[in-house]
Structure formats: C-alpha cells, structure tokens
PyMOL Python script that loads the backbone (N, CA, C, O; Angstrom):
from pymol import cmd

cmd.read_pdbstr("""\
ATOM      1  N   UNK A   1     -83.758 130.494 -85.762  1.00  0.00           N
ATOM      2  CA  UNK A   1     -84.493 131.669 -85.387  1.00  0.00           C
ATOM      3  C   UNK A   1     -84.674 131.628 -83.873  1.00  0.00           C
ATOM      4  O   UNK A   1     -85.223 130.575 -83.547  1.00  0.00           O
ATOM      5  N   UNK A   2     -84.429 132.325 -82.965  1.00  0.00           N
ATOM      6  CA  UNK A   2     -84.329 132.640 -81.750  1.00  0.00           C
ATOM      7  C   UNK A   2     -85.963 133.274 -81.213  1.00  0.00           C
ATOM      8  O   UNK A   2     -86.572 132.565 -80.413  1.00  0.00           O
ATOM      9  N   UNK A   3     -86.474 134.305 -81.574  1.00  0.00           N
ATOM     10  CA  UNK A   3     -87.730 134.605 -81.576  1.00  0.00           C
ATOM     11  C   UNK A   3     -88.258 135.325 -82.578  1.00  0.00           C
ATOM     12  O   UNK A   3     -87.607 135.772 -83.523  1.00  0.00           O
ATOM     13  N   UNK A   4     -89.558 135.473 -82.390  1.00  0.00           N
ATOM     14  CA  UNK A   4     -90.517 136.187 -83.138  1.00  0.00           C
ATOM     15  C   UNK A   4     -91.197 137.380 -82.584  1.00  0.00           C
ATOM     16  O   UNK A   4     -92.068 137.078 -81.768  1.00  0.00           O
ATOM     17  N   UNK A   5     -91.032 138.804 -82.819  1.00  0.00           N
ATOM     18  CA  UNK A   5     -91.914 139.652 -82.387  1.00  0.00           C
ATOM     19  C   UNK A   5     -93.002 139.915 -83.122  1.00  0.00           C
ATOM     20  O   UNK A   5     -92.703 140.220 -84.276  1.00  0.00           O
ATOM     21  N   UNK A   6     -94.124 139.913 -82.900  1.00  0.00           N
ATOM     22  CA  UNK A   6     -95.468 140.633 -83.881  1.00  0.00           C
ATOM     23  C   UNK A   6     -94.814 142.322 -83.315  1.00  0.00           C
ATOM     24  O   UNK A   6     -94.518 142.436 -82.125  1.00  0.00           O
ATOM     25  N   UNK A   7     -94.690 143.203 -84.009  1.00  0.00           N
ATOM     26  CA  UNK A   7     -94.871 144.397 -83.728  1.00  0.00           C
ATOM     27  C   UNK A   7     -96.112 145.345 -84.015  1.00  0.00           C
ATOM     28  O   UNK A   7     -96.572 146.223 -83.285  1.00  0.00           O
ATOM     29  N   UNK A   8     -96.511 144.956 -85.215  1.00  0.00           N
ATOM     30  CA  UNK A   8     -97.953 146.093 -85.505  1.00  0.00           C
ATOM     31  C   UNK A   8     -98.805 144.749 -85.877  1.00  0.00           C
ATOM     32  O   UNK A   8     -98.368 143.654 -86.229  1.00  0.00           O
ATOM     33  N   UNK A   9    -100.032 145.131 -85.708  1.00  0.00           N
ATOM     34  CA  UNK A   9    -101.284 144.458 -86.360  1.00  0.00           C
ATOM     35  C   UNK A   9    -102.320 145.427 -86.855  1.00  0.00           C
ATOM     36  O   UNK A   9    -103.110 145.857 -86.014  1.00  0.00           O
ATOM     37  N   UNK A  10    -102.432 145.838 -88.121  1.00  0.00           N
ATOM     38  CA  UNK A  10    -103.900 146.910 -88.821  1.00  0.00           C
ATOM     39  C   UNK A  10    -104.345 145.741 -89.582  1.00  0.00           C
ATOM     40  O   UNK A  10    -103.741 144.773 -90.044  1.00  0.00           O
ATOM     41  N   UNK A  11    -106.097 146.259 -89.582  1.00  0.00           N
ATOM     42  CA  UNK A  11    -106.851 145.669 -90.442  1.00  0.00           C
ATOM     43  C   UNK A  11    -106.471 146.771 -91.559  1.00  0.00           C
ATOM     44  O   UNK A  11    -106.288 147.989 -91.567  1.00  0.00           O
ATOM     45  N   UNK A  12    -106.441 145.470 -92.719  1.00  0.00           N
ATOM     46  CA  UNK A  12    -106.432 146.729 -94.213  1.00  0.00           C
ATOM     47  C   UNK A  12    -107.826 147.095 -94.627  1.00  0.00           C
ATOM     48  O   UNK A  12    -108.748 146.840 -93.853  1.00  0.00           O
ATOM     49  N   UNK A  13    -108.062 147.675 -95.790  1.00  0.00           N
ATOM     50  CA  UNK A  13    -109.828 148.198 -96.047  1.00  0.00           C
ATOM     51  C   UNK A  13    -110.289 147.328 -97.076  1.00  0.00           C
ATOM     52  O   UNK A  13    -111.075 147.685 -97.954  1.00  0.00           O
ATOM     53  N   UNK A  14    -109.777 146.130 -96.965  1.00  0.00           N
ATOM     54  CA  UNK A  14    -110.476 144.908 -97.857  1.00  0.00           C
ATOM     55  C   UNK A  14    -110.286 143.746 -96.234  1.00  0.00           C
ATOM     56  O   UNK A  14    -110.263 142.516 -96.235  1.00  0.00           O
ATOM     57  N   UNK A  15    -110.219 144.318 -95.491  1.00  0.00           N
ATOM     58  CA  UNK A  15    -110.452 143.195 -94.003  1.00  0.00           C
ATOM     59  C   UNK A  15    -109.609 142.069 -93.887  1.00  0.00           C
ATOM     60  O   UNK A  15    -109.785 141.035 -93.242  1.00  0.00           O
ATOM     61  N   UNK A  16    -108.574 142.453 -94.677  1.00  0.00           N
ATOM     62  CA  UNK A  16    -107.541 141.348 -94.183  1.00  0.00           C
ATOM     63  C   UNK A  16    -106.725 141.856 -93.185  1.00  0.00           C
ATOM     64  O   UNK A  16    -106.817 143.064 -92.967  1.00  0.00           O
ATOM     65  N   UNK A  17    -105.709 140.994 -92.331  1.00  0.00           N
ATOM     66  CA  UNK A  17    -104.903 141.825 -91.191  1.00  0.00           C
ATOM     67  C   UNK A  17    -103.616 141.635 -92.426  1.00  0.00           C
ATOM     68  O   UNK A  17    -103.454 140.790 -93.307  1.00  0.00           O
ATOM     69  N   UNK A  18    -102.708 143.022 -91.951  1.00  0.00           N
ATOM     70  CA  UNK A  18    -101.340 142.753 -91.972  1.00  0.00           C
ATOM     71  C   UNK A  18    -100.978 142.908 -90.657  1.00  0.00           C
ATOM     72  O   UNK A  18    -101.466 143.744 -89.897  1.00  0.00           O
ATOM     73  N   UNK A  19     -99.537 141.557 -90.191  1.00  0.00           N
ATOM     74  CA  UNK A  19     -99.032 141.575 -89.182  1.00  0.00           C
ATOM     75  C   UNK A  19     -97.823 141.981 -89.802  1.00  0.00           C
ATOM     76  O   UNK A  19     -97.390 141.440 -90.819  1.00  0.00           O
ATOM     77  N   UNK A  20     -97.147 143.129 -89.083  1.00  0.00           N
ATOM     78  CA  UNK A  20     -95.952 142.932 -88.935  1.00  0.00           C
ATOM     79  C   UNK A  20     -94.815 142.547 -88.153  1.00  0.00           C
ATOM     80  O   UNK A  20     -95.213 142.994 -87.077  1.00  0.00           O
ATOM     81  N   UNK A  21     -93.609 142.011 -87.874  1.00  0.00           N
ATOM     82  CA  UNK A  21     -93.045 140.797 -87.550  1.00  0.00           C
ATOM     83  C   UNK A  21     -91.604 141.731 -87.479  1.00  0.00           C
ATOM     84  O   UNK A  21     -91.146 142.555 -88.271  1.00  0.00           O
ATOM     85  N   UNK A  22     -91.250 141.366 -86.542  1.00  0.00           N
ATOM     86  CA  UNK A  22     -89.700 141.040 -86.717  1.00  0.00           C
ATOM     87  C   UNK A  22     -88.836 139.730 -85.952  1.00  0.00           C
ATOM     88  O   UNK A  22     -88.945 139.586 -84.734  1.00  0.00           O
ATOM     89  N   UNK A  23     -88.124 138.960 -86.632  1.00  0.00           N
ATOM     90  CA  UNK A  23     -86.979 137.789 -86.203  1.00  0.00           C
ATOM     91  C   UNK A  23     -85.760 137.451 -86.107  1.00  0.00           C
ATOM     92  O   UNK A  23     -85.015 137.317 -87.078  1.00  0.00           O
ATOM     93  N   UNK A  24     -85.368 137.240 -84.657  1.00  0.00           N
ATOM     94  CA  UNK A  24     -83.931 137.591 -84.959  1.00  0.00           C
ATOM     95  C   UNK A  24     -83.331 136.325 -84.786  1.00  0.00           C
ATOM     96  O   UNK A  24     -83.870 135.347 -84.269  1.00  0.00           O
ATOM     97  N   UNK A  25     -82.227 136.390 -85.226  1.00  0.00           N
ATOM     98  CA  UNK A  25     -81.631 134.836 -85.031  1.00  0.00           C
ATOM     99  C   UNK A  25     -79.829 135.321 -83.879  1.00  0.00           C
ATOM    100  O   UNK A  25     -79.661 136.347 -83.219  1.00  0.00           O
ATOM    101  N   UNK A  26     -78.961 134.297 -84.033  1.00  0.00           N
ATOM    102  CA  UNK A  26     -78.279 134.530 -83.259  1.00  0.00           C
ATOM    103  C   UNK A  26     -77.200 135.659 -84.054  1.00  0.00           C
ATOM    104  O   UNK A  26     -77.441 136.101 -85.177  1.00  0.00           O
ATOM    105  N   UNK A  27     -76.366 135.909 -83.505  1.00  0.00           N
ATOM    106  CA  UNK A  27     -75.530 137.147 -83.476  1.00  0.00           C
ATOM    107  C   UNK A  27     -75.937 138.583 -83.929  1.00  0.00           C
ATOM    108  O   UNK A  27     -75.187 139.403 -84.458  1.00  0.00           O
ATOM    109  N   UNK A  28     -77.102 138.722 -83.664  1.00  0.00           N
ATOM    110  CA  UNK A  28     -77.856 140.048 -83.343  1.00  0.00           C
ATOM    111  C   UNK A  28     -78.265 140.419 -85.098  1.00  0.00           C
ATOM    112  O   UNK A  28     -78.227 141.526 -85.635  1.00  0.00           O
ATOM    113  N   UNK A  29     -78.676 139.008 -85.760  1.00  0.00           N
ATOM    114  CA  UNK A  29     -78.881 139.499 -87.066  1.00  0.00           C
ATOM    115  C   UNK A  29     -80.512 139.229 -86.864  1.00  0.00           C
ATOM    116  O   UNK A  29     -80.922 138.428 -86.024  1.00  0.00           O
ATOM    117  N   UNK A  30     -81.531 140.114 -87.871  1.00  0.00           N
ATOM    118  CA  UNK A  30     -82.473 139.571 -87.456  1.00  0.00           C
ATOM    119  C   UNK A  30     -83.068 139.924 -89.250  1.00  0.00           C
ATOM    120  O   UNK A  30     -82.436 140.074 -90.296  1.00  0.00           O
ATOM    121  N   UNK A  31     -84.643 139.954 -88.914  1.00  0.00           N
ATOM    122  CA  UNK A  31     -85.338 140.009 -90.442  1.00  0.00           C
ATOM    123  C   UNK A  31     -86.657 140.838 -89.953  1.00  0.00           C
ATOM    124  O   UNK A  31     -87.432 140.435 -89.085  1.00  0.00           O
ATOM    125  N   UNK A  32     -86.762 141.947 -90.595  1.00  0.00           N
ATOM    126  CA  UNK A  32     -88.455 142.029 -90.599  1.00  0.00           C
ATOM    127  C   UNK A  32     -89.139 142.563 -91.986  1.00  0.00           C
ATOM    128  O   UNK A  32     -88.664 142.817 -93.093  1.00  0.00           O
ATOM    129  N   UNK A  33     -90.344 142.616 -91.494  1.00  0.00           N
ATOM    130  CA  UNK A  33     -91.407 141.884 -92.662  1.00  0.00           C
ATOM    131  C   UNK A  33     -92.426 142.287 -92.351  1.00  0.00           C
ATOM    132  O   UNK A  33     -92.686 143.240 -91.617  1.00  0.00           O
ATOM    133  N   UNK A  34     -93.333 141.342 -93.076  1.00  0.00           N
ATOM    134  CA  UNK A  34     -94.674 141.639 -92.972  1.00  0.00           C
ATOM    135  C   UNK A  34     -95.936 140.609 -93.479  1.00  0.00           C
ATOM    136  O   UNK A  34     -95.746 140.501 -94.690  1.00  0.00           O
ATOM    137  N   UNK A  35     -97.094 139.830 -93.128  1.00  0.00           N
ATOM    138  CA  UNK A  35     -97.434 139.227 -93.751  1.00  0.00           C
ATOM    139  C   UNK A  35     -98.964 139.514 -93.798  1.00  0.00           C
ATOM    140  O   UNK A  35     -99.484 140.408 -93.131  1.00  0.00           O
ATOM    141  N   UNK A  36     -99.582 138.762 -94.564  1.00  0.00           N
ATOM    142  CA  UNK A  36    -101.044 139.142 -94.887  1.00  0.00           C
ATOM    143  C   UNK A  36    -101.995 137.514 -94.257  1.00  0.00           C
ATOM    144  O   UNK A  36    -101.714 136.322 -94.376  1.00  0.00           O
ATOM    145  N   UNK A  37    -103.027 138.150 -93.669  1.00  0.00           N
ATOM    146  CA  UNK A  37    -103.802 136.815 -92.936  1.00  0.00           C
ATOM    147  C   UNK A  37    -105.031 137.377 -93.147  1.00  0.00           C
ATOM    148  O   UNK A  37    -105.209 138.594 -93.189  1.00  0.00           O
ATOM    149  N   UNK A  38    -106.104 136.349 -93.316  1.00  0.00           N
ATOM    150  CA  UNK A  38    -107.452 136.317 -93.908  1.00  0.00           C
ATOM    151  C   UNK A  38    -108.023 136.737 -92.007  1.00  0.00           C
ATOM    152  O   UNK A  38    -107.330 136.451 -91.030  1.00  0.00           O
ATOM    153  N   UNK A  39    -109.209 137.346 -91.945  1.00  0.00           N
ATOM    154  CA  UNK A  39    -110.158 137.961 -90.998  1.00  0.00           C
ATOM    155  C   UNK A  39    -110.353 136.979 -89.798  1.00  0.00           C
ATOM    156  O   UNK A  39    -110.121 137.014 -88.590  1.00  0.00           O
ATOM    157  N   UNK A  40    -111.104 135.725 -91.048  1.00  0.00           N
ATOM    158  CA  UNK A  40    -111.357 134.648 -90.126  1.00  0.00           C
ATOM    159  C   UNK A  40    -109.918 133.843 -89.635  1.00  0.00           C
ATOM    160  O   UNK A  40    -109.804 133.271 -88.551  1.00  0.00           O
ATOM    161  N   UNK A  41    -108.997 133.921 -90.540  1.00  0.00           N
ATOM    162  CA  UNK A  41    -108.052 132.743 -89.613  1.00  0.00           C
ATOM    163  C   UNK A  41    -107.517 133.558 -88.468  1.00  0.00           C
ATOM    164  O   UNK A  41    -107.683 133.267 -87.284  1.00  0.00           O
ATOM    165  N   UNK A  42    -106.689 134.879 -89.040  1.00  0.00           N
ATOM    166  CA  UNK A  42    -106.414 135.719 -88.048  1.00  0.00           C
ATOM    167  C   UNK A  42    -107.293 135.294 -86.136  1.00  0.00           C
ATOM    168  O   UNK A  42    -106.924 134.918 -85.023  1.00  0.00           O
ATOM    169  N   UNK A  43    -108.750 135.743 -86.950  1.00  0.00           N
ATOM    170  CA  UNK A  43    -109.689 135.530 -85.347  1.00  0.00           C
ATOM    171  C   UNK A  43    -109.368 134.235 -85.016  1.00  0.00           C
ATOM    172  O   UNK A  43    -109.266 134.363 -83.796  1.00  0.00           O
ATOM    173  N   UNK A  44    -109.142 133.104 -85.239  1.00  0.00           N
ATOM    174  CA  UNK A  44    -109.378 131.919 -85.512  1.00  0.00           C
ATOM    175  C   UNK A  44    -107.708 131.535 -84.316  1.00  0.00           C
ATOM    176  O   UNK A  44    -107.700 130.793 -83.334  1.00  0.00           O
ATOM    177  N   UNK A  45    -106.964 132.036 -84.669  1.00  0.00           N
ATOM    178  CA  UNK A  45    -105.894 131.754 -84.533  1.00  0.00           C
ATOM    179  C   UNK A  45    -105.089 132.561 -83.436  1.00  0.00           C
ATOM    180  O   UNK A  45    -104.911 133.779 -83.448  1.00  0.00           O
ATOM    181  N   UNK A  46    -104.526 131.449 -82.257  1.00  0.00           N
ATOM    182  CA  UNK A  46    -103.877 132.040 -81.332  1.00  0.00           C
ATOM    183  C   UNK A  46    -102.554 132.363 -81.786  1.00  0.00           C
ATOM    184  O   UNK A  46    -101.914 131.800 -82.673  1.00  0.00           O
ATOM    185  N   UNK A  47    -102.060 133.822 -80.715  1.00  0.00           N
ATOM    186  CA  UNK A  47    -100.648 134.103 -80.958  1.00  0.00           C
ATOM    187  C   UNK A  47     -99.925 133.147 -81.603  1.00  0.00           C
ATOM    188  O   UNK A  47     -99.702 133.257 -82.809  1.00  0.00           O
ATOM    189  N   UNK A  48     -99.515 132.191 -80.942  1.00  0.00           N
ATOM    190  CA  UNK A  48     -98.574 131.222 -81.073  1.00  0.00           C
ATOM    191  C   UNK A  48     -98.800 130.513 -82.326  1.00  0.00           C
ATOM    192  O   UNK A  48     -97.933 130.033 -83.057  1.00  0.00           O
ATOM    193  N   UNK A  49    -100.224 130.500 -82.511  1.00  0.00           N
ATOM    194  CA  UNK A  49    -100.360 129.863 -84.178  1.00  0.00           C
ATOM    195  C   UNK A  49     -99.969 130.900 -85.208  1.00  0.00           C
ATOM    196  O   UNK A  49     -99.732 130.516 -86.353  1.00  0.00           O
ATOM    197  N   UNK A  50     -99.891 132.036 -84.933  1.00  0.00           N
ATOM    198  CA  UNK A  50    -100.309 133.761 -86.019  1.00  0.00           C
ATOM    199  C   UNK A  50     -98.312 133.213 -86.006  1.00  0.00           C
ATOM    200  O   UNK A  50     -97.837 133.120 -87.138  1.00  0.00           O
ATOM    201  N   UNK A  51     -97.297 132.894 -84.782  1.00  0.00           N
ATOM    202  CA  UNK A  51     -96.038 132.866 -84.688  1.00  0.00           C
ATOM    203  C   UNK A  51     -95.943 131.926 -85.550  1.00  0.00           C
ATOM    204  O   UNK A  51     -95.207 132.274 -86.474  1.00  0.00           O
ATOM    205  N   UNK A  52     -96.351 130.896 -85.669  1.00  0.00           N
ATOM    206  CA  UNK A  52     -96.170 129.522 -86.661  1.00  0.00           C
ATOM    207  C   UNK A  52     -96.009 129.749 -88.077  1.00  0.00           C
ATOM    208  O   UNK A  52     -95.081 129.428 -88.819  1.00  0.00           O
ATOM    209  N   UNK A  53     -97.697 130.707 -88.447  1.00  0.00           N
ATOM    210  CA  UNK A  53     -97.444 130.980 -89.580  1.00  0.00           C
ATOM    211  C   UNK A  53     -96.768 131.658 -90.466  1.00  0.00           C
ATOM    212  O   UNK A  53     -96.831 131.553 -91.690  1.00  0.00           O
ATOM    213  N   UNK A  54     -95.721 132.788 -89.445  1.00  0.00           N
ATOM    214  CA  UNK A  54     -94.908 133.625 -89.565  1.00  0.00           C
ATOM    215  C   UNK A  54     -93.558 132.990 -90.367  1.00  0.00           C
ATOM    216  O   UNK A  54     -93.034 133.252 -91.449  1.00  0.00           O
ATOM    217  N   UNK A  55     -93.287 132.100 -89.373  1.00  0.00           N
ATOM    218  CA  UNK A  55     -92.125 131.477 -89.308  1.00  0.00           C
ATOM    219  C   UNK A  55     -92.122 130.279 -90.359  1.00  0.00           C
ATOM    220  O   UNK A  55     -91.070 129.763 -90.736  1.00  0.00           O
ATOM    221  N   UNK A  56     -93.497 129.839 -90.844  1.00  0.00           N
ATOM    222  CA  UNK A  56     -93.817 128.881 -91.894  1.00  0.00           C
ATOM    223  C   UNK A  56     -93.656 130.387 -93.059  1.00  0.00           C
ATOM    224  O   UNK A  56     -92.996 129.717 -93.853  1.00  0.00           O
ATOM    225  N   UNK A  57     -93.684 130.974 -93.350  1.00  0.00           N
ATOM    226  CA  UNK A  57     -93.709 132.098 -94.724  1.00  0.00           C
ATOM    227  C   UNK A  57     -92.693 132.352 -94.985  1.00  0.00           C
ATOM    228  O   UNK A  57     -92.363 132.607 -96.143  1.00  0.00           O
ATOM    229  N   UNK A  58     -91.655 132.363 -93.701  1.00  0.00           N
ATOM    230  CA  UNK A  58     -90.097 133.113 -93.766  1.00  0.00           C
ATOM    231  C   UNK A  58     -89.378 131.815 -94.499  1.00  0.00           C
ATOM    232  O   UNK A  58     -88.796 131.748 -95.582  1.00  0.00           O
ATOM    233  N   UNK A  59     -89.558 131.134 -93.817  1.00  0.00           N
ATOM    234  CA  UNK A  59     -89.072 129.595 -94.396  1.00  0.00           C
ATOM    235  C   UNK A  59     -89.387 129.102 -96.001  1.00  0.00           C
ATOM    236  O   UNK A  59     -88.603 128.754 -96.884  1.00  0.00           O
ATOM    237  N   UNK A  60     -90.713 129.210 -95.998  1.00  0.00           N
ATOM    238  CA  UNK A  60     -91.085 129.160 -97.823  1.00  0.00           C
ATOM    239  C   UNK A  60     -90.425 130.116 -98.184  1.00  0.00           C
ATOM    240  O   UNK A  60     -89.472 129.729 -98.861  1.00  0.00           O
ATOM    241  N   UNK A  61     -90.466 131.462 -98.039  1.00  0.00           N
ATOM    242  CA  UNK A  61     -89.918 132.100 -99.008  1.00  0.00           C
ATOM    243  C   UNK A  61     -88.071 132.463 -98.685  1.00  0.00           C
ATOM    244  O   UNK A  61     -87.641 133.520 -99.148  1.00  0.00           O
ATOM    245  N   UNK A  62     -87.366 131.794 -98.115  1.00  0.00           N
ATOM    246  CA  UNK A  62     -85.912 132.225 -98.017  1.00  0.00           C
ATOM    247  C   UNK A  62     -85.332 130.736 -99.036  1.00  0.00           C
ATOM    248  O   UNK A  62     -84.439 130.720 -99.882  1.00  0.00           O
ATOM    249  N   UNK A  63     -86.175 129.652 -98.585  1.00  0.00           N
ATOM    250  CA  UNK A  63     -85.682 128.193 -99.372  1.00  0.00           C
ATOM    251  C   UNK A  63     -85.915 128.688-100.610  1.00  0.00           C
ATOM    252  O   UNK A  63     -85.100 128.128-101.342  1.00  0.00           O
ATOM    253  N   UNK A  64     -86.842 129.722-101.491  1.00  0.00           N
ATOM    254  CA  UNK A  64     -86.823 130.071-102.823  1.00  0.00           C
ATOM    255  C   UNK A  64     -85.755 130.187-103.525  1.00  0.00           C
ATOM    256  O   UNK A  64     -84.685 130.263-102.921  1.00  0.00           O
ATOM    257  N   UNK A  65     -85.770 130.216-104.478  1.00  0.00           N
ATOM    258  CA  UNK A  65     -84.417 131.040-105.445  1.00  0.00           C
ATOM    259  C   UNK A  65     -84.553 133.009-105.159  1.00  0.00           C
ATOM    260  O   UNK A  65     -85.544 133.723-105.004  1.00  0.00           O
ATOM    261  N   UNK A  66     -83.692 133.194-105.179  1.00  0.00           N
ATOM    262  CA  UNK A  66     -83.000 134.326-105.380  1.00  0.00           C
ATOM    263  C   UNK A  66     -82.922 134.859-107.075  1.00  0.00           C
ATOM    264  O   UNK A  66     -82.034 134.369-107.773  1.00  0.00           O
ATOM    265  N   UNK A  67     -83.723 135.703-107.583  1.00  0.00           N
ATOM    266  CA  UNK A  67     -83.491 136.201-109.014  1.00  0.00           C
ATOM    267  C   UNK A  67     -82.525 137.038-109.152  1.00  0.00           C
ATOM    268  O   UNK A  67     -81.616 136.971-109.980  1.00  0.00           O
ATOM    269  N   UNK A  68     -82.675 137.734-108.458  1.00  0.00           N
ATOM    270  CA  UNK A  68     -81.734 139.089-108.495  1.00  0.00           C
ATOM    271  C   UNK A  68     -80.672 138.598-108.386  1.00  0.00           C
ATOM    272  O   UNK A  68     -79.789 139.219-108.978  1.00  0.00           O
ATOM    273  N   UNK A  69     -80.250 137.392-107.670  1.00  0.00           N
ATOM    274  CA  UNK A  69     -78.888 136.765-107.691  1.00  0.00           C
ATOM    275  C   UNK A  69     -78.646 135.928-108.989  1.00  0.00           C
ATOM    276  O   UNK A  69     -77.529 135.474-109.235  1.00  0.00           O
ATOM    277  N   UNK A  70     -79.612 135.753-109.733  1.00  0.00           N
ATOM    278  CA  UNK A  70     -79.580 134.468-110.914  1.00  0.00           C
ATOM    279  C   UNK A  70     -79.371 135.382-112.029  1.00  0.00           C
ATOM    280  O   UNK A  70     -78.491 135.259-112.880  1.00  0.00           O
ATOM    281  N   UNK A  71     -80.269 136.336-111.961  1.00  0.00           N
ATOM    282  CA  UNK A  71     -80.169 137.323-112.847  1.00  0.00           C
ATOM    283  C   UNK A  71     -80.186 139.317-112.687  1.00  0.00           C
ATOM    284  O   UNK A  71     -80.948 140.238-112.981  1.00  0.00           O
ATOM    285  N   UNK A  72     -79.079 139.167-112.160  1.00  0.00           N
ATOM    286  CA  UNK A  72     -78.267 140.620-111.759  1.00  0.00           C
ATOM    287  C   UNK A  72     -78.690 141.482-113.035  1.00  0.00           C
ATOM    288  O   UNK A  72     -78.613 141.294-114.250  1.00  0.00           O
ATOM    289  N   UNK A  73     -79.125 142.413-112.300  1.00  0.00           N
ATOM    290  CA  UNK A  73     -79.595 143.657-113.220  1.00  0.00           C
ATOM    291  C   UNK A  73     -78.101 144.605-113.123  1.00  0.00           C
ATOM    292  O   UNK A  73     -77.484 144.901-112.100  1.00  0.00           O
ATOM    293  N   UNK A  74     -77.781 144.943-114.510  1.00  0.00           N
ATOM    294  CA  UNK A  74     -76.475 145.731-114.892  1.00  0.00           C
ATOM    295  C   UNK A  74     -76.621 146.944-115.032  1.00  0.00           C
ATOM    296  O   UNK A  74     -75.573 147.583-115.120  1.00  0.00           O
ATOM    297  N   UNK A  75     -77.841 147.664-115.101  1.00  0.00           N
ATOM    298  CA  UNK A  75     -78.131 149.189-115.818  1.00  0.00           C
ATOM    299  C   UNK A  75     -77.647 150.257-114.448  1.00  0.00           C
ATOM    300  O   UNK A  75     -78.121 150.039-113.333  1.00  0.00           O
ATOM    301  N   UNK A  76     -77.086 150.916-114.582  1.00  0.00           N
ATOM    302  CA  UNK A  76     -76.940 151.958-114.098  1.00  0.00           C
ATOM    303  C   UNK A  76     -77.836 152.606-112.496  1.00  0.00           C
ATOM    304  O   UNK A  76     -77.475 152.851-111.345  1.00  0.00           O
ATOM    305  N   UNK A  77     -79.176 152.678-113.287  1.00  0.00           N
ATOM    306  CA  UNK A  77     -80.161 152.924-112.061  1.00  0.00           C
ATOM    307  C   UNK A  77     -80.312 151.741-111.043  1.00  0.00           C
ATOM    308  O   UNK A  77     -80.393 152.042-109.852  1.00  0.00           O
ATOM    309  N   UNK A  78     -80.357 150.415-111.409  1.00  0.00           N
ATOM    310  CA  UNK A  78     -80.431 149.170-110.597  1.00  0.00           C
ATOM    311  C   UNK A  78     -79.467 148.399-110.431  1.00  0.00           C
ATOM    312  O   UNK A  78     -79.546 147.207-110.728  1.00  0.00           O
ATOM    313  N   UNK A  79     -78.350 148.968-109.907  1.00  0.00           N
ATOM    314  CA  UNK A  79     -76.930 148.057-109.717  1.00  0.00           C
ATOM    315  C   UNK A  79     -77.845 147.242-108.033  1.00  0.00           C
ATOM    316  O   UNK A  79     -78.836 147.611-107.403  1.00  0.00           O
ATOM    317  N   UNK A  80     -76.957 146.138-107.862  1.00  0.00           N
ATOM    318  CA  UNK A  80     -77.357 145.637-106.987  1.00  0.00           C
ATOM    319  C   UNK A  80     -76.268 145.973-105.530  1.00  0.00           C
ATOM    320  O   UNK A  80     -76.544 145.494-104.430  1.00  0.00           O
TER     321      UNK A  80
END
""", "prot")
cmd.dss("prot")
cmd.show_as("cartoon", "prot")
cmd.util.cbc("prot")
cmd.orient("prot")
C-alpha cells in the first residue's frame, strides 16, 4: 500500500464516526471504503493512528476468505 487518504469524516446519529478512506497501491490500482470508529477512540486518536487502523481493517478483512468465490451464486439475477 503506497498511501492512505481519509476523504470524508461524518458523525453518524448513534455518535460513531464513519471515515471514509481511499488506498492506493502501485500501478494506479487502489481500494476505497469505509470504516466505523467509536467517539472516544476516534477523539482519542491521531491521524496517523485513525491511518493505522485503516490499514489494520483492510488487512483483516482481504486475508479473509472470499465466499462469493467459494460459493458462486448461479441464478440469473446474481451472476458474478
């Protein structure tokens, strides 16, 4: 991963932040997203940590399995 942009930050109406994010890596491929952070850590937490945890979420969730790849939906409306 090359960098991290925060692009938006709203509080939602239960007071959590969503940040949204985008990351690009090399040959101009990138990822964006979005993640959810509690009031206090959010306050709690500098840029560079809010970047950490970004990049710690993308990581848990890409090392996951893939379902849709394990189990390909065939019907008509949900071809992949």
């Amino acid at each position: 991963m090359n960098n991290i942009n925060i692009t938006n930050v709203s509080m939602q109406a239960d007071g959590v932040f969503k940040i949204n994010f985008m990351a690009t890596y090399e040959g101009s491929s990138h990822i964006e997203g979005f993640i959810y952070m509690s009031s206090s850590d959010y306050q709690a937490k500098t840029g560079a940590q809010q970047e950490e945890v970004i990049v710690n979420t993308i990581t848990d969730n890409l090392a996951g399995k893939i379902t849709a790849v394990e189990n390909p939906v065939t019907n008509d409306s949900n071809k992949l």
